[in-house]
N, CA, C and O atoms as a Tripos MOL2 file, in Angstrom:
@<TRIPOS>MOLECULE
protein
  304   303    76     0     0
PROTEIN
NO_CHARGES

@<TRIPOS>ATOM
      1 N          70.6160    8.5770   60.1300 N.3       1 UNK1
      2 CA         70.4860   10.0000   59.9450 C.3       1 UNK1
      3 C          70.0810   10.3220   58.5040 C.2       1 UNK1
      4 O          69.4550   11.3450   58.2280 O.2       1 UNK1
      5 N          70.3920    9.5730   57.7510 N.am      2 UNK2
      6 CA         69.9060    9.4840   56.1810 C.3       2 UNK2
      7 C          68.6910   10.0690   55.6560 C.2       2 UNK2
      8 O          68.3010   11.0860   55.0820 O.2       2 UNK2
      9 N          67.9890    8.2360   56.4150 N.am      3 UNK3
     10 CA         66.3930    8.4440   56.3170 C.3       3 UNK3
     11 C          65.8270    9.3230   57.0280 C.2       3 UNK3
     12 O          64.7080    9.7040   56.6810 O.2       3 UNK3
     13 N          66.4740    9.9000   58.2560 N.am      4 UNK4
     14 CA         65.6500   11.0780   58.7600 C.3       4 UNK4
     15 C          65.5860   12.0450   58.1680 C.2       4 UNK4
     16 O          64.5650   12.7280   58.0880 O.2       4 UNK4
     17 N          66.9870   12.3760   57.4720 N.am      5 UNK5
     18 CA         67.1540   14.1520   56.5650 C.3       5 UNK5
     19 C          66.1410   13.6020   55.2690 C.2       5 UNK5
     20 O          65.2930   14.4100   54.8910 O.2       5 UNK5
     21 N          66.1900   12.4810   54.6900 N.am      6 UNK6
     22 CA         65.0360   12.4220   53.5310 C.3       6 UNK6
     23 C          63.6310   12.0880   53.4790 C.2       6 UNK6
     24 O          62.9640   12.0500   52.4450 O.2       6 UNK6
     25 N          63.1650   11.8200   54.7920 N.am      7 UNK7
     26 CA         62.1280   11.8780   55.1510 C.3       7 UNK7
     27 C          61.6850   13.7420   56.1450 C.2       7 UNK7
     28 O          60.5690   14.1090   56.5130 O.2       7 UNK7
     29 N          62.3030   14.0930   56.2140 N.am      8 UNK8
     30 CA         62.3500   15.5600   56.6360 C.3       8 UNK8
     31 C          62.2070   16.5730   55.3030 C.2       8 UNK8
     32 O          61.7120   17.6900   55.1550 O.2       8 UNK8
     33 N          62.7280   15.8490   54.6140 N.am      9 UNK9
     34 CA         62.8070   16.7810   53.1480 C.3       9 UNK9
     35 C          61.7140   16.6870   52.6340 C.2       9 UNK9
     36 O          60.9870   17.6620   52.4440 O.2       9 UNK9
     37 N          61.3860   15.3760   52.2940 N.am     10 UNK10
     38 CA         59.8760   15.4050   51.6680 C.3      10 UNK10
     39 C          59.0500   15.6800   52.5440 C.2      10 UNK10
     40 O          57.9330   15.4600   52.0740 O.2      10 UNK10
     41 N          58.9850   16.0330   53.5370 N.am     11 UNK11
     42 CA         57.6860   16.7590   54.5440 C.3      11 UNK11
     43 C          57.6910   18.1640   54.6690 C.2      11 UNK11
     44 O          56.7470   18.9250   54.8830 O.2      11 UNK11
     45 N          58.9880   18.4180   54.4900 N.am     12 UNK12
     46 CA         59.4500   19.9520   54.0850 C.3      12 UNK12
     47 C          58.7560   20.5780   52.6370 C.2      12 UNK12
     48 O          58.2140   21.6710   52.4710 O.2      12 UNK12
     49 N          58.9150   19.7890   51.9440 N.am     13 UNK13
     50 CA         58.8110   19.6790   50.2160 C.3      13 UNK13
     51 C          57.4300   20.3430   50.1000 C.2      13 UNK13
     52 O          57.0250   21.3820   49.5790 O.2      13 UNK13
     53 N          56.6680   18.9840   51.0290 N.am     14 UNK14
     54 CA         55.1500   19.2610   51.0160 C.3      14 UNK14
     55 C          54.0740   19.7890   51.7240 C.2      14 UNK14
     56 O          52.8550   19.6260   51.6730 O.2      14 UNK14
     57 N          55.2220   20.8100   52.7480 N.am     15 UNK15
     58 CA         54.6370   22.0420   52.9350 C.3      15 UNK15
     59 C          53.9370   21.3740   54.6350 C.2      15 UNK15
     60 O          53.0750   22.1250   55.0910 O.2      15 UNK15
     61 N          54.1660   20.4180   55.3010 N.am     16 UNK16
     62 CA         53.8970   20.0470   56.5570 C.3      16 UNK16
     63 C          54.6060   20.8890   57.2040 C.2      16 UNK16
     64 O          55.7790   21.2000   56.9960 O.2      16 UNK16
     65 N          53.4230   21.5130   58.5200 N.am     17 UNK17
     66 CA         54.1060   21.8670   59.9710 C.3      17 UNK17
     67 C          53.3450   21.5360   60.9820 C.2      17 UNK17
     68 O          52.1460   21.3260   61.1600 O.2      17 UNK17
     69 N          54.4140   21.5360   61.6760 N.am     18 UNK18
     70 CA         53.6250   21.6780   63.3260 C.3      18 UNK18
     71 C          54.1910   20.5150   63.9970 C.2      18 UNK18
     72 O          55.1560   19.9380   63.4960 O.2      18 UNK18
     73 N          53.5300   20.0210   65.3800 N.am     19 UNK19
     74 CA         54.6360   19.0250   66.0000 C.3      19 UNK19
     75 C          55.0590   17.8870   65.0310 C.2      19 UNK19
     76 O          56.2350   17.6460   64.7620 O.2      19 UNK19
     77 N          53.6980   17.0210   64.3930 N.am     20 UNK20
     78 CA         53.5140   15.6010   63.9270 C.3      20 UNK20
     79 C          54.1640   15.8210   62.5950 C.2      20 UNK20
     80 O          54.1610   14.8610   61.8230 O.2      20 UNK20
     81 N          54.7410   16.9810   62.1980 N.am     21 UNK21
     82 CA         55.2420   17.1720   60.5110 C.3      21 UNK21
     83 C          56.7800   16.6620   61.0060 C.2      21 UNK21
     84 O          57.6510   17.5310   60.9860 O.2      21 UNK21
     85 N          57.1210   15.4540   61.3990 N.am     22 UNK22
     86 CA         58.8460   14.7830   61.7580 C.3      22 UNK22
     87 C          58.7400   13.6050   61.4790 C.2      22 UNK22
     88 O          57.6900   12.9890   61.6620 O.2      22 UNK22
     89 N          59.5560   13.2000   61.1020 N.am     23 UNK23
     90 CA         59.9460   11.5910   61.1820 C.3      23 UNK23
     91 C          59.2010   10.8270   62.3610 C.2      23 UNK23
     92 O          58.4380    9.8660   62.2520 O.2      23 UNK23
     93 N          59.6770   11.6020   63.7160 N.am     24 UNK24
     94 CA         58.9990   10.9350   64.5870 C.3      24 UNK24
     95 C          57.5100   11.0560   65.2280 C.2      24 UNK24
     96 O          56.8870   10.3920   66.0550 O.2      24 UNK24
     97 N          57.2430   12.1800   64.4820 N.am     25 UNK25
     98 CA         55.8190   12.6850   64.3460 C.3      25 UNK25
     99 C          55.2360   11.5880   63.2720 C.2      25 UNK25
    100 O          54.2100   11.0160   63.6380 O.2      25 UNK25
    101 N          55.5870   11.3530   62.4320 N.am     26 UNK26
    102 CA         55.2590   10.1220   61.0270 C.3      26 UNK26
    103 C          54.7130    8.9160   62.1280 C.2      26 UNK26
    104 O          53.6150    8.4570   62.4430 O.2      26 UNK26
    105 N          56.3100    8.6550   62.5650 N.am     27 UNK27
    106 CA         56.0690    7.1460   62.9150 C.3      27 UNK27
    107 C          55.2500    6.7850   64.1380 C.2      27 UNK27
    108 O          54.6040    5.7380   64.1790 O.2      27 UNK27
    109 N          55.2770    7.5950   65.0640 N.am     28 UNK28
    110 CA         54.2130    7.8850   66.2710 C.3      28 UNK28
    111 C          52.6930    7.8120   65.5130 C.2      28 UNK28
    112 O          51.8940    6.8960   65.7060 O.2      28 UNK28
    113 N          52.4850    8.8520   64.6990 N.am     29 UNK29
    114 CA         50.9960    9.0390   63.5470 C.3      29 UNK29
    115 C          51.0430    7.2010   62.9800 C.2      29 UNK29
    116 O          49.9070    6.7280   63.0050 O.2      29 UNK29
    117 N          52.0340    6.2710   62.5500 N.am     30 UNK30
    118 CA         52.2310    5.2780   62.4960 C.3      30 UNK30
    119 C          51.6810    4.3080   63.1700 C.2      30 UNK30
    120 O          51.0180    3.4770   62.5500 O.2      30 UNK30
    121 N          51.7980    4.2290   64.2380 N.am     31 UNK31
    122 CA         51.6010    3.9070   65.4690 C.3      31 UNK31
    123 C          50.4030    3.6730   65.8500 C.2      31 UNK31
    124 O          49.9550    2.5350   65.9930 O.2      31 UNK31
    125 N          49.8160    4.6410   66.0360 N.am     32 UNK32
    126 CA         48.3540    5.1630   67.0500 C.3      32 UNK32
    127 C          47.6210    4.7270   65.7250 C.2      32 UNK32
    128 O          46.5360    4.1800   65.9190 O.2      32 UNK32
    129 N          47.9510    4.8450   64.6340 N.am     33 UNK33
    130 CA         46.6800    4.7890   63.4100 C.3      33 UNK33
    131 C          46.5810    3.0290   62.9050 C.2      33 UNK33
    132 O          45.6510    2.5400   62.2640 O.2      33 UNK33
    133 N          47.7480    2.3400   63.3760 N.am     34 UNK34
    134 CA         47.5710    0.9570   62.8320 C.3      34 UNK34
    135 C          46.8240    0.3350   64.0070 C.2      34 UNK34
    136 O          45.8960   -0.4180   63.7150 O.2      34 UNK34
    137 N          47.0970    0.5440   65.2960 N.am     35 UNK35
    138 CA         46.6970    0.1670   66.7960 C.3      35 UNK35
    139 C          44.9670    0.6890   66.7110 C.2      35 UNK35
    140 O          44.1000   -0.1830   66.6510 O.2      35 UNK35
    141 N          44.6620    1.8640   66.7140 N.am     36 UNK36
    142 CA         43.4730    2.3770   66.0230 C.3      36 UNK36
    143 C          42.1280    1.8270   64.9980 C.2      36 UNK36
    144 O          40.9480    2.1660   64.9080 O.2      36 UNK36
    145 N          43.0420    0.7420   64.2580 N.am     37 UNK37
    146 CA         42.3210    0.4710   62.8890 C.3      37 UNK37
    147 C          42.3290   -1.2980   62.8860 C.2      37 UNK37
    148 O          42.1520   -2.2270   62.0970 O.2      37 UNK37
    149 N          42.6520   -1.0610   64.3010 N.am     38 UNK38
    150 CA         42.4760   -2.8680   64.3040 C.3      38 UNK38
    151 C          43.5650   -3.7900   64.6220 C.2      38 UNK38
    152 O          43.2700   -4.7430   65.3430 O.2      38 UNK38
    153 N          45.2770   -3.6300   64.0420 N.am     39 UNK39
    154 CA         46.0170   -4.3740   63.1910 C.3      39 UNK39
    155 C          46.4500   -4.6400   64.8460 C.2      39 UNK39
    156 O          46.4730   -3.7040   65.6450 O.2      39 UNK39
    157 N          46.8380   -6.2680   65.2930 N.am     40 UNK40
    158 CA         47.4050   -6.7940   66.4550 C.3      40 UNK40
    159 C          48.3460   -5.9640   67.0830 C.2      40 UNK40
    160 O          49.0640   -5.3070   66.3290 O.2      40 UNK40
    161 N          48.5190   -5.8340   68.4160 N.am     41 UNK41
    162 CA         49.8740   -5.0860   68.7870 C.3      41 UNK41
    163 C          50.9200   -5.6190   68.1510 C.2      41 UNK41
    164 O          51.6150   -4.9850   67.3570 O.2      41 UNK41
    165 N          51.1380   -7.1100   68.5370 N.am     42 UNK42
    166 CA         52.2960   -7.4880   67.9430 C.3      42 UNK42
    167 C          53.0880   -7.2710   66.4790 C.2      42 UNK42
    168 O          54.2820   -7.0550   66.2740 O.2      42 UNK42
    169 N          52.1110   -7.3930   65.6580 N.am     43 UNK43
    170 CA         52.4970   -6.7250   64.5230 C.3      43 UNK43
    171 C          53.1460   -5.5920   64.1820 C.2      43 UNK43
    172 O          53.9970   -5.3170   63.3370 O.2      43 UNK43
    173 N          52.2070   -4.6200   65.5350 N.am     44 UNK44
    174 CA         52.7220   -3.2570   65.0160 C.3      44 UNK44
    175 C          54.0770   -2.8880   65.6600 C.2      44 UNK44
    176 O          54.9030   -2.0920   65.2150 O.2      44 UNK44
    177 N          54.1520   -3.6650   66.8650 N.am     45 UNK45
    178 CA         55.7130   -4.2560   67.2410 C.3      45 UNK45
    179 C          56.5610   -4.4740   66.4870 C.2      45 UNK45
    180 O          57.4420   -3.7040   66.1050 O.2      45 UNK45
    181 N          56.3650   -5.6030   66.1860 N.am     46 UNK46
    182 CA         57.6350   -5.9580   64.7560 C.3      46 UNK46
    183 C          57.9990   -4.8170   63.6740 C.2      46 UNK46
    184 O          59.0890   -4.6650   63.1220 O.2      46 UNK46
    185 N          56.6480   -3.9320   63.4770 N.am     47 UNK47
    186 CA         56.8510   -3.4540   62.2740 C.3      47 UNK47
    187 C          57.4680   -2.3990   62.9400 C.2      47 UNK47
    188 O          58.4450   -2.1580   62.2310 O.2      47 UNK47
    189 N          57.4820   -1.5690   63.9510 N.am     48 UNK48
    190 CA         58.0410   -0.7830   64.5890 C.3      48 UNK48
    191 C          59.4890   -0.8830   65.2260 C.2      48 UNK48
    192 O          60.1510    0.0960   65.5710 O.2      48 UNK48
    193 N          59.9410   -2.3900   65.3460 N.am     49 UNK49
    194 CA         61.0660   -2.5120   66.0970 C.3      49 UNK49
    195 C          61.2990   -2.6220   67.5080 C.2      49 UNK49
    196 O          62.3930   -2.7810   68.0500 O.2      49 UNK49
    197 N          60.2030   -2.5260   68.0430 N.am     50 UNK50
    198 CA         60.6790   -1.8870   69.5470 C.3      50 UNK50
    199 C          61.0930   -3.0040   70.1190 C.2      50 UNK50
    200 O          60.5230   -4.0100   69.6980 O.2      50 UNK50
    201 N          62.1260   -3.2140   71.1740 N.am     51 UNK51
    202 CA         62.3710   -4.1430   71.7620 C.3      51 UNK51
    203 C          61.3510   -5.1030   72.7080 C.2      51 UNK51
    204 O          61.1010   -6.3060   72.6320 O.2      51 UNK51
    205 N          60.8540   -4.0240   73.6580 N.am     52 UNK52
    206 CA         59.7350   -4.5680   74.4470 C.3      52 UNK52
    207 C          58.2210   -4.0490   73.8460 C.2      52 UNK52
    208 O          57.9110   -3.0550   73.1890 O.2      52 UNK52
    209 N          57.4390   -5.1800   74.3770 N.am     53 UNK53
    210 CA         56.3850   -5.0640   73.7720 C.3      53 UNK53
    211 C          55.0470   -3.8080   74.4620 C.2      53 UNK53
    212 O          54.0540   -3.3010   73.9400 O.2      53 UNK53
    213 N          55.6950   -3.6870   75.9020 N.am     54 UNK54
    214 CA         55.2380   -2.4890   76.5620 C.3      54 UNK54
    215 C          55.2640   -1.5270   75.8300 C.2      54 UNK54
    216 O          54.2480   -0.8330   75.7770 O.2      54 UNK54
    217 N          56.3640   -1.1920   75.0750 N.am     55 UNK55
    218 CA         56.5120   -0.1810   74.8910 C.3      55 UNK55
    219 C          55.6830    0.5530   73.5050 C.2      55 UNK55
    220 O          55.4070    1.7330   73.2880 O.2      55 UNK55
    221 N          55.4300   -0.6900   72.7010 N.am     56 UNK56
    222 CA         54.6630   -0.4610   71.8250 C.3      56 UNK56
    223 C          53.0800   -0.2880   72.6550 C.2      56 UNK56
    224 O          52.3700    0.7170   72.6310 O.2      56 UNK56
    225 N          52.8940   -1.1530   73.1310 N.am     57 UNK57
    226 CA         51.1020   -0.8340   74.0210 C.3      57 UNK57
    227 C          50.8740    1.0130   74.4300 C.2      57 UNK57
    228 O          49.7650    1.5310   74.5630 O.2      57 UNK57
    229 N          51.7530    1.5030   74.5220 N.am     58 UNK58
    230 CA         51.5740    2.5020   74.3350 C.3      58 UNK58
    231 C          50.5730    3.1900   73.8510 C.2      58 UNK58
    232 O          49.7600    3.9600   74.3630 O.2      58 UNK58
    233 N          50.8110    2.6610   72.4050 N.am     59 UNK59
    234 CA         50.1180    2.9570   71.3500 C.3      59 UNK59
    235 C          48.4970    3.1160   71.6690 C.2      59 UNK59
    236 O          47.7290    4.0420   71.4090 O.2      59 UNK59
    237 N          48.2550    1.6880   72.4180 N.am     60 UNK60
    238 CA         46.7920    1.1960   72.4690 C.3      60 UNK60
    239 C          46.3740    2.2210   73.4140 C.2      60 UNK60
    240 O          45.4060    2.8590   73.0010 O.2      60 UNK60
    241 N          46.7670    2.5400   74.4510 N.am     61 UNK61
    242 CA         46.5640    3.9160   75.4610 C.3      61 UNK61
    243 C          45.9880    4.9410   74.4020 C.2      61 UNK61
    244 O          44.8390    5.3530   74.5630 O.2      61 UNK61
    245 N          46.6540    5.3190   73.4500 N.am     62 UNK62
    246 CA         46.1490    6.7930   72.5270 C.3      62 UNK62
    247 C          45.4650    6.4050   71.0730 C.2      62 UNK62
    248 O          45.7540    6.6070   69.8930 O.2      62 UNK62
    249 N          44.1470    5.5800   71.9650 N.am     63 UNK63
    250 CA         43.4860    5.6050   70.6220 C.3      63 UNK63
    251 C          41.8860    6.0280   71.2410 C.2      63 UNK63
    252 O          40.9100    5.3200   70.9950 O.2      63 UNK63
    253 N          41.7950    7.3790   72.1320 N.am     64 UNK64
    254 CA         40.5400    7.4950   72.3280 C.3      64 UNK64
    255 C          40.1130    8.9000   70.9850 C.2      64 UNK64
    256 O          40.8560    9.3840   70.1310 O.2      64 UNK64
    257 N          38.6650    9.2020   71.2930 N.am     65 UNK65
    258 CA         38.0690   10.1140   70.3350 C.3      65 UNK65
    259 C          39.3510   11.3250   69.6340 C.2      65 UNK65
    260 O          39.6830   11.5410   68.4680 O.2      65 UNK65
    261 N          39.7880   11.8860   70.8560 N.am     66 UNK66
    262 CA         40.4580   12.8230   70.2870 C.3      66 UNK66
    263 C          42.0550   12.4380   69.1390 C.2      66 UNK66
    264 O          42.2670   12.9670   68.0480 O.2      66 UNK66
    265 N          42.8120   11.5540   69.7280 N.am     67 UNK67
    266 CA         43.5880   10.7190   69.1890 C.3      67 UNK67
    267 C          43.1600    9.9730   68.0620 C.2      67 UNK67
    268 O          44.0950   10.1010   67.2720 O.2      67 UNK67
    269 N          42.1540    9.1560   67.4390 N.am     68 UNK68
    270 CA         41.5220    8.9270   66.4220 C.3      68 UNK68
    271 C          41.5190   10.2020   65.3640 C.2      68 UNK68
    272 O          42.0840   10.3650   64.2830 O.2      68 UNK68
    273 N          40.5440   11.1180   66.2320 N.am     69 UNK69
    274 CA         40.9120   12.5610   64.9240 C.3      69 UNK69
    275 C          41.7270   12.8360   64.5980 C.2      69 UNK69
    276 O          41.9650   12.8900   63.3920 O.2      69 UNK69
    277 N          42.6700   13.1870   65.6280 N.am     70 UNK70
    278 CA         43.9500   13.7010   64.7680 C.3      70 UNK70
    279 C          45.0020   12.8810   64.2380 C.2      70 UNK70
    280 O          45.9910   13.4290   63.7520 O.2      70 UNK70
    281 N          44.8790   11.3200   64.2840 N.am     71 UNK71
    282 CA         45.4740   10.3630   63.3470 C.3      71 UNK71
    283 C          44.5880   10.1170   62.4060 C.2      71 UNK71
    284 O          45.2260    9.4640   61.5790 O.2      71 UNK71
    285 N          43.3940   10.2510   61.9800 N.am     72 UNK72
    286 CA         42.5950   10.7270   61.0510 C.3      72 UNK72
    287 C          42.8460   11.4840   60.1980 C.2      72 UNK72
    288 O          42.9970   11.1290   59.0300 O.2      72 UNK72
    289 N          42.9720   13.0230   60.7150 N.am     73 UNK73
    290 CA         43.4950   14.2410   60.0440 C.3      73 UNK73
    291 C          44.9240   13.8270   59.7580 C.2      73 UNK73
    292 O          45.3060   14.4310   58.7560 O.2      73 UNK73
    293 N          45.6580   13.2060   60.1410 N.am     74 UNK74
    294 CA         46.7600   13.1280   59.7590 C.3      74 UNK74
    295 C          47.4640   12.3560   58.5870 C.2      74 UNK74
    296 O          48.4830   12.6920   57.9840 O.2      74 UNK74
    297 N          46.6580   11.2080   58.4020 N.am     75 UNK75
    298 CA         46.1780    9.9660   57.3520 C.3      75 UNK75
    299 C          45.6920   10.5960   55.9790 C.2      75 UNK75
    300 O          46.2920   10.3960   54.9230 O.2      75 UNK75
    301 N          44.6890   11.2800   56.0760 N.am     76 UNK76
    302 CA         43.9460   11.8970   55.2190 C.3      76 UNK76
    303 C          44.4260   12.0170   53.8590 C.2      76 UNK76
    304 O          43.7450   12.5980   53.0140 O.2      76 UNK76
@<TRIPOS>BOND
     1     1     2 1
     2     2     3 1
     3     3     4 2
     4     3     5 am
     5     5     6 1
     6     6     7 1
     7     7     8 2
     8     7     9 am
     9     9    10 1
    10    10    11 1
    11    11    12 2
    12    11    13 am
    13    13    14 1
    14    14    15 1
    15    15    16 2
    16    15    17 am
    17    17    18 1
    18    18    19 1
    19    19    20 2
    20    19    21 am
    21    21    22 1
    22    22    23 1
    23    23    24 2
    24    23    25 am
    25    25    26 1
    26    26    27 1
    27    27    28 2
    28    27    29 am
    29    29    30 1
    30    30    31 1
    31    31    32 2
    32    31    33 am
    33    33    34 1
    34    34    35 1
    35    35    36 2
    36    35    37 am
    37    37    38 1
    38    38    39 1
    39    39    40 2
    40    39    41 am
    41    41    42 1
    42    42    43 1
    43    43    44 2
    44    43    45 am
    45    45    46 1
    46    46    47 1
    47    47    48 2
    48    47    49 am
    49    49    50 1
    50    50    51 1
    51    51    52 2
    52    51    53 am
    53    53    54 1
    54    54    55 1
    55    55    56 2
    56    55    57 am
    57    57    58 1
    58    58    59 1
    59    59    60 2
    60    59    61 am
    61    61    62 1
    62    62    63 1
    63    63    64 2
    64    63    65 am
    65    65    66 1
    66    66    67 1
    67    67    68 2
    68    67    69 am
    69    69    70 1
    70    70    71 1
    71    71    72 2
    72    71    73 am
    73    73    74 1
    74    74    75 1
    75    75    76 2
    76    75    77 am
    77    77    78 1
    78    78    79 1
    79    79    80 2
    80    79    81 am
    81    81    82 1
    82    82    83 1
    83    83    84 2
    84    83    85 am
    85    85    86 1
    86    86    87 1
    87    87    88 2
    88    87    89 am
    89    89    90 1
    90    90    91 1
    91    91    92 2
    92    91    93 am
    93    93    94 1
    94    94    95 1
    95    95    96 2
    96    95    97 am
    97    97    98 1
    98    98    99 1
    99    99   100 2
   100    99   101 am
   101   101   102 1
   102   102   103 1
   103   103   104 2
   104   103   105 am
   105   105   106 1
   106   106   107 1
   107   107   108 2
   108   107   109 am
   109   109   110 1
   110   110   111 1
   111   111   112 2
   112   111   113 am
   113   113   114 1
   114   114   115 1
   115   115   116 2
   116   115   117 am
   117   117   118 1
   118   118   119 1
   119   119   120 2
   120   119   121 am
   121   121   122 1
   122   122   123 1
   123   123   124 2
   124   123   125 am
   125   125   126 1
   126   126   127 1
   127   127   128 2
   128   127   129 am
   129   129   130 1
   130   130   131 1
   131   131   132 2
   132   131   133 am
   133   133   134 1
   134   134   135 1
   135   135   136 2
   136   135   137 am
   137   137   138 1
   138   138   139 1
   139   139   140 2
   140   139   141 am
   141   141   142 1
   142   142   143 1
   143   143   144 2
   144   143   145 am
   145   145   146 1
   146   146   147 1
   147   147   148 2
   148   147   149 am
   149   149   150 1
   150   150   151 1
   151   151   152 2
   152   151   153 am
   153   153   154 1
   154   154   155 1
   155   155   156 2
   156   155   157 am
   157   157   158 1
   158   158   159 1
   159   159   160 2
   160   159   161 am
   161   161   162 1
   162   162   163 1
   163   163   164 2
   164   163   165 am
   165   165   166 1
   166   166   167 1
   167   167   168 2
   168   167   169 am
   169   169   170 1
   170   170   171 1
   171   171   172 2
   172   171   173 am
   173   173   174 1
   174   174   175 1
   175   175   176 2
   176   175   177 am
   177   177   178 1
   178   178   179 1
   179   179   180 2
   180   179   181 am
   181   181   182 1
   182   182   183 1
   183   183   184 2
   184   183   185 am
   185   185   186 1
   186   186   187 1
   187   187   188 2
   188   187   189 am
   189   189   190 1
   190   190   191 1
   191   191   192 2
   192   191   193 am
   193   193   194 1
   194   194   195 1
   195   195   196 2
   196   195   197 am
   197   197   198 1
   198   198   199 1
   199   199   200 2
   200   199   201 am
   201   201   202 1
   202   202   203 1
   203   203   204 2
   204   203   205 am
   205   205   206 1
   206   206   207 1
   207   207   208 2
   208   207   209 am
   209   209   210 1
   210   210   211 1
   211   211   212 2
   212   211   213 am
   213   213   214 1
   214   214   215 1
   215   215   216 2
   216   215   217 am
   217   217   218 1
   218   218   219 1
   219   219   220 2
   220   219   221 am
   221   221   222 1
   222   222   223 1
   223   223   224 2
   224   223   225 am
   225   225   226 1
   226   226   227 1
   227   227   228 2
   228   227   229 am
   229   229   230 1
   230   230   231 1
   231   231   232 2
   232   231   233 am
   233   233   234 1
   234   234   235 1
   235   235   236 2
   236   235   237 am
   237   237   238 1
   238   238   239 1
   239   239   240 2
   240   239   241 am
   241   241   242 1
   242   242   243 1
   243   243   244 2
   244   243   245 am
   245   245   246 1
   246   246   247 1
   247   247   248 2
   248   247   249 am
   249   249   250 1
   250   250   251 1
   251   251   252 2
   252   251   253 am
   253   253   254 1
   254   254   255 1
   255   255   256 2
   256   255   257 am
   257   257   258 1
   258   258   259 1
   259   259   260 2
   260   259   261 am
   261   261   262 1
   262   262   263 1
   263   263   264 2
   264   263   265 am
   265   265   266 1
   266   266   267 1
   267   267   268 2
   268   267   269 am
   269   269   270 1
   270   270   271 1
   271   271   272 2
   272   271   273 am
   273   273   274 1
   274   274   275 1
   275   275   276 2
   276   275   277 am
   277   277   278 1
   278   278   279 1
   279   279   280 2
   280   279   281 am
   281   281   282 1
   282   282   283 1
   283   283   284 2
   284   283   285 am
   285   285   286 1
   286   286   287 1
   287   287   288 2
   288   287   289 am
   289   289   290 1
   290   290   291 1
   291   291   292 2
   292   291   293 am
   293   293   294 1
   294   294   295 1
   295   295   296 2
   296   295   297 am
   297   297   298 1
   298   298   299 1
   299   299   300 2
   300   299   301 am
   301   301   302 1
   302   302   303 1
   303   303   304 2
@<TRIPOS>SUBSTRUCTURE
     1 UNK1         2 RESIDUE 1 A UNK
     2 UNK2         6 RESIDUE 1 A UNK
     3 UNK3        10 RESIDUE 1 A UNK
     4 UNK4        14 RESIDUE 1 A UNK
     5 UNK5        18 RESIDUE 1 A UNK
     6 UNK6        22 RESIDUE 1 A UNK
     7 UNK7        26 RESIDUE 1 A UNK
     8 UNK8        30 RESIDUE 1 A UNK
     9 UNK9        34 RESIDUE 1 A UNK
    10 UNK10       38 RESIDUE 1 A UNK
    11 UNK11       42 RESIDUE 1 A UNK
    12 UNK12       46 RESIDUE 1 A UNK
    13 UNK13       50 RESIDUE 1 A UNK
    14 UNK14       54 RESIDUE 1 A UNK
    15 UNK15       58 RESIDUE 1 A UNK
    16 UNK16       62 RESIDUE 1 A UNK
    17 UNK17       66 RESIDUE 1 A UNK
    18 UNK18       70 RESIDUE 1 A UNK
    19 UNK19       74 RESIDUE 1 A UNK
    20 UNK20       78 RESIDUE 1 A UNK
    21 UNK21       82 RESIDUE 1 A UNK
    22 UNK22       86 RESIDUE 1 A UNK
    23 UNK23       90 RESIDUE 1 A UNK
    24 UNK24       94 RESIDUE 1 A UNK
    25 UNK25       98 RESIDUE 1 A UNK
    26 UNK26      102 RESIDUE 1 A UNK
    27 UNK27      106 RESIDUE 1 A UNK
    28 UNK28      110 RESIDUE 1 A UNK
    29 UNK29      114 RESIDUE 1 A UNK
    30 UNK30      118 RESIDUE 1 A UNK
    31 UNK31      122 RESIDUE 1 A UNK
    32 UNK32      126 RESIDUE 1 A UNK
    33 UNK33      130 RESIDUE 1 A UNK
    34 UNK34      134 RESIDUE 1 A UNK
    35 UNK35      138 RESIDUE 1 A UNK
    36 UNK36      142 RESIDUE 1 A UNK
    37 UNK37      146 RESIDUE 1 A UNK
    38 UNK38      150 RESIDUE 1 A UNK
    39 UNK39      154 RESIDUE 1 A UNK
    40 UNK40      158 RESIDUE 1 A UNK
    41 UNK41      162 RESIDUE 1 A UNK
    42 UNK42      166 RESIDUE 1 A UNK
    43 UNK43      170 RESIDUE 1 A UNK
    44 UNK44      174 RESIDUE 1 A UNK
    45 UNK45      178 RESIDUE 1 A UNK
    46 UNK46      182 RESIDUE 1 A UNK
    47 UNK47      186 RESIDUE 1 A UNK
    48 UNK48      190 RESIDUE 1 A UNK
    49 UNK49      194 RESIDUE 1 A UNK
    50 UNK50      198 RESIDUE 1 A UNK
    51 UNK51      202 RESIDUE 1 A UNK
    52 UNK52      206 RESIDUE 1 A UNK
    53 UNK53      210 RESIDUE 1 A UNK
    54 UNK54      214 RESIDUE 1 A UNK
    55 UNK55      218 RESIDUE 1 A UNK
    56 UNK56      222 RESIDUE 1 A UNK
    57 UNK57      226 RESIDUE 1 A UNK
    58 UNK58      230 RESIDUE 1 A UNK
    59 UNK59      234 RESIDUE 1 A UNK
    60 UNK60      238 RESIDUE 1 A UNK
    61 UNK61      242 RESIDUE 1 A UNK
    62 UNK62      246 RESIDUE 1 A UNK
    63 UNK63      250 RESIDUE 1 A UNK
    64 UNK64      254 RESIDUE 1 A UNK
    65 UNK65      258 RESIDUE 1 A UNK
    66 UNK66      262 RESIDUE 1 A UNK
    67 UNK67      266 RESIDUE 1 A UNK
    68 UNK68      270 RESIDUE 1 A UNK
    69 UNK69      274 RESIDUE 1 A UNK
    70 UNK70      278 RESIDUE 1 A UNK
    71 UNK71      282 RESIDUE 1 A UNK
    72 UNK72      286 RESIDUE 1 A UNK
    73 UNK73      290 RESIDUE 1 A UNK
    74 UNK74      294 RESIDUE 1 A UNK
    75 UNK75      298 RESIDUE 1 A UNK
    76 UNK76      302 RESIDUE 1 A UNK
């Protein structure tokens, strides 16, 4: 709960809104933009934690045109 209230703060700080301005808006934007840009699922597994690896493939599902932009815009 820590890192969520201080990662909430500095997104607060810097003036982010809207759904993807959260922690879990971050790490989702996380997600789709490393899967996106090349980097192995597995990797982005580990680096994510997830138990199963399904669950990260996810990721690979939301990397068409529109999903690119707005982890684009979001990167920026």
């Amino acid at each position: 709960m820590t890192g969520w209230r201080a990662v909430n703060a500095v997104m607060a700080a810097a003036s982010l809104d809207g759904p993807q301005a959260s922690p879990k808006g971050l790490r989702h934007g996380f997600g789709v933009a490393t899967v996106s840009t090349g980097i192995p699922l597995n990797l982005v597994h580990k680096w994510l934690g997830h138990a199963q690896l399904t669950t990260t493939a996810i990721y690979a599902d939301a990397v068409g045109t529109k999903e690119k932009d707005i982890t684009r815009r979001m990167w920026a």
